[in-house]
Structures are given as structure tokens and as C-alpha cells.
N, C-alpha and C positions, 0 to 999 in steps of 0.2 A: 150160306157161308161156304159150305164144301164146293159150290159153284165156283165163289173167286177163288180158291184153293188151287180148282182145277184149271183156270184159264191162268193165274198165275206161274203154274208146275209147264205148261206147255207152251208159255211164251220163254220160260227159259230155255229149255228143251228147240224152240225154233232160233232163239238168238245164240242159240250153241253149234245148232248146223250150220248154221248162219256163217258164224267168226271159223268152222273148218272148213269150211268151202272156199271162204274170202281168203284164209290163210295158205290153202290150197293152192289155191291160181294165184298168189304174191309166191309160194316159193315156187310155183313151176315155169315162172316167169324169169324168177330172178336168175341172173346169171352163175353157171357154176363156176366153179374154181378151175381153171386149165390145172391139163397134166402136167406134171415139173418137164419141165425141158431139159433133155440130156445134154452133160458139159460134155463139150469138146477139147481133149488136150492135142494140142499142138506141137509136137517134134521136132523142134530145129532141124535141119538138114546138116550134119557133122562138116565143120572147117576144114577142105584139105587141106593136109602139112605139104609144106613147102621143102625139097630135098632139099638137106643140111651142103653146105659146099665142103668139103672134104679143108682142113687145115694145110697150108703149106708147110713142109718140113722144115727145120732151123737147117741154117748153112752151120759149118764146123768149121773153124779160121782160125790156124795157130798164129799167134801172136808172139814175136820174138824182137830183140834189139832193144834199144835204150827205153822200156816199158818198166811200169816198178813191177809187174806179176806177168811175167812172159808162161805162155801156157795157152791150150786149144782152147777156143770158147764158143758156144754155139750162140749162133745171131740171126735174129730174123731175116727172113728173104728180104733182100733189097737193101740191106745196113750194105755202110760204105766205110772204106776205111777210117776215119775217125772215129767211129761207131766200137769197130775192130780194139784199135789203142784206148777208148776210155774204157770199154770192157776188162781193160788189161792194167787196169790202176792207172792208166794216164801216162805220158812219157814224162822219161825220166828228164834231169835240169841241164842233163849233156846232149839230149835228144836234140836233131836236126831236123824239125819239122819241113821245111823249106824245100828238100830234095827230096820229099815225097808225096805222091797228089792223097789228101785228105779225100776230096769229093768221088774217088774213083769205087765202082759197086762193085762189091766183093761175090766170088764165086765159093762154091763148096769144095772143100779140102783148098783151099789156097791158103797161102803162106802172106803176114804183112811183118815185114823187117823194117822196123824203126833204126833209121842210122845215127852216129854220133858225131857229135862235131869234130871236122877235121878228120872222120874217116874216110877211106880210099878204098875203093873199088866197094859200097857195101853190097849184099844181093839184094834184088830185086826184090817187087811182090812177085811170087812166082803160083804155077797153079793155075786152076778154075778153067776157064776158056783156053787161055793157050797151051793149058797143059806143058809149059818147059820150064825146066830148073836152069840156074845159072845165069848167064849173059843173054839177049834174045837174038836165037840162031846159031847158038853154041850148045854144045853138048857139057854136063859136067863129069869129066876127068876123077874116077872111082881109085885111083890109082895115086893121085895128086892133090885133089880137092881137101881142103881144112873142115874142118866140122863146121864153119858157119856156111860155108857154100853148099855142102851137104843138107845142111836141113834146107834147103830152096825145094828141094825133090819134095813131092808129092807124099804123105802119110810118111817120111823123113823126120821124126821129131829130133831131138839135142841128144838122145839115150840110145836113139838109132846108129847116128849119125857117128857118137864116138866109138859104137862096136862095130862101123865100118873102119875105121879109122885103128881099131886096136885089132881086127882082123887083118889086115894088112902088112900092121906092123910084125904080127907073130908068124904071118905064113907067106910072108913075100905080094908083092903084085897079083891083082886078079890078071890072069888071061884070058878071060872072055865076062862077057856081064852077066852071065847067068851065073857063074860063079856067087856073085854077090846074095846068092841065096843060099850060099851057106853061113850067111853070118844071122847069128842069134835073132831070129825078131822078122826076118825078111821072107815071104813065105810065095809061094805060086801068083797070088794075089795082089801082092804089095808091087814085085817083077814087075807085072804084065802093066801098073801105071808108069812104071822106069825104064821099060826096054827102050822106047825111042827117046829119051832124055839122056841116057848116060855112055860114057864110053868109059875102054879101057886105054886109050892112047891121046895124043895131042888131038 
């Protein structure tokens, strides 16, 4: 009896080496687990900005004549006179569209003089490019000229125009055009756009 006991005890013992040996060579066989693979982040490459284009200035266009709100008004580059007049409330129901070019592109510091019907001689648009006040190829007469011809001049507004007009009256004729910078408002600056535009005589 202690015989089968003991051939018993050592058939376990050989199917125990047995099953660590077999289990041995299955796990040194089986595949391991790979290493984690390192994520890679990827950095866009930053969008160059595109230089911004610098804004065009507003042109400045005094607006005067048969308008319901005559007054400077700043208008984008390339506005044309119509542009000018509807900025200015629109012309008035005496306005003379007709004797003056709507389609025409207005310059900075010019002037657009809405006429009225069955007026005579009105001024011009004056200003911008050709730079002249008055009739084109005439000088205007500081000496003679009315407040509406006056404001034709360049930075010339209505409140200029009649303290040239009441300068005048109180101190006699300019005799020379620099003169005209002693009236209230008219400075080294303003001059230097008027010197070849105005005169003191015919």
C-alpha cells in the first residue's frame, strides 16, 4: 500500500514539471507586448499675415448752393458730385441740376456750388486739381468779389468769406494780397493755397 502511495505522490510531482516546463516554452514563445509607441504632435507651420493696405483718406467737399444742409462733408475717395449734393440733404426744388456735371469726381478741399434756377453767372466747382477760384483763368478780385464768389477759394467757407467782406468794408481795399491775412481766420497756411488764385485789382 505505501508503494502505490508512493508511485502515486511522484506521478504528481512528474506531471507538475511536466505542466511548468510546457507552460514555460508557451509563455517564452508567446509574443510580448511591444513598447507604447511615442505620439508624435505635429505643429502647424504659422499662416503669414498678409500686410494690411493702409485705408484711403475721406476727401473734404464743401457743399454750398441750392442744397437743403450746405456744409463740409467728408466723402470717400472717388465720390462724384452727386455723391457731394445727396450728402448735403439733396438739392433744394429751385436747384438747377442741369448746369452742373453730376458724374464729375470730386478732389479734396473742392468746393460743389449747386445753382438756382434763372441764376447768372453761378461759381463754379472750384478746387481739387485745378486748384482756381472764380471763372477758369481768372483770378478772384478780394477787393470786389461777393461772398458767393469768395467761398469758390480753397478752405474759403461762408464765415470766411463774409470776414473778408467785412474786413474791407471797415479798413478800405487790400493793397496787396497778403494783406488778406489779416482778416480773422486766414493764417500763413490758408495764404499759401490763395496766393495764385486771388488778386487785388481787375
Amino acid at each position: 500500500m505505501d508503494q502505490g502511495i508512493t508511485q502515486r505522490g511522484g506521478s504528481i510531482i512528474l506531471w507538475s514539471v511536466l505542466l511548468l516546463i510546457v507552460g514555460g516554452v508557451i509563455g517564452y514563445f508567446t509574443a510580448r507586448p511591444q513598447e507604447d509607441t511615442p505620439v508624435i504632435v505635429s505643429t502647424p507651420l504659422p499662416t503669414p499675415t498678409l500686410p494690411s493696405t493702409p485705408t484711403p483718406a475721406p476727401i473734404r467737399v464743401y457743399v454750398s448752393g441750392a442744397v437743403r444742409q450746405p456744409d463740409v462733408y467728408e466723402l470717400p475717395p472717388g465720390s462724384i458730385v452727386q455723391h457731394a449734393v445727396n450728402a448735403a440733404g439733396g438739392p433744394t426744388s429751385e436747384a438747377d441740376l442741369d448746369r452742373i456735371n453730376l458724374a464729375l469726381e470730386l478732389r479734396d478741399q473742392q468746393q460743389v456750388y449747386v445753382p438756382r434756377q434763372g441764376e447768372t453767372n453761378p461759381p463754379p466747382v472750384s478746387g481739387g486739381e485745378s486748384g482756381r477760384g472764380g471763372q477758369e483763368g481768372t483770378l478772384v478780385n478780394i477787393n470786389a468779389a461777393p461772398v458767393a464768389e469768395l467761398e469758390t477759394l480753397p478752405r474759403i467757407g461762408p464765415t470766411l468769406a463774409q470776414r473778408i467782406v467785412d474786413y474791407r468794408e471797415a479798413n478800405g481795399p487790400f493793397e496787396t494780397i497778403e494783406e488778406i491775412q489779416n482778416v480773422p481766420g486766414i493764417g500763413p497756411a490758408t495764404f499759401e493755397g490763395l496766393r495764385d488764385l486771388i488778386a487785388v485789382g481787375p
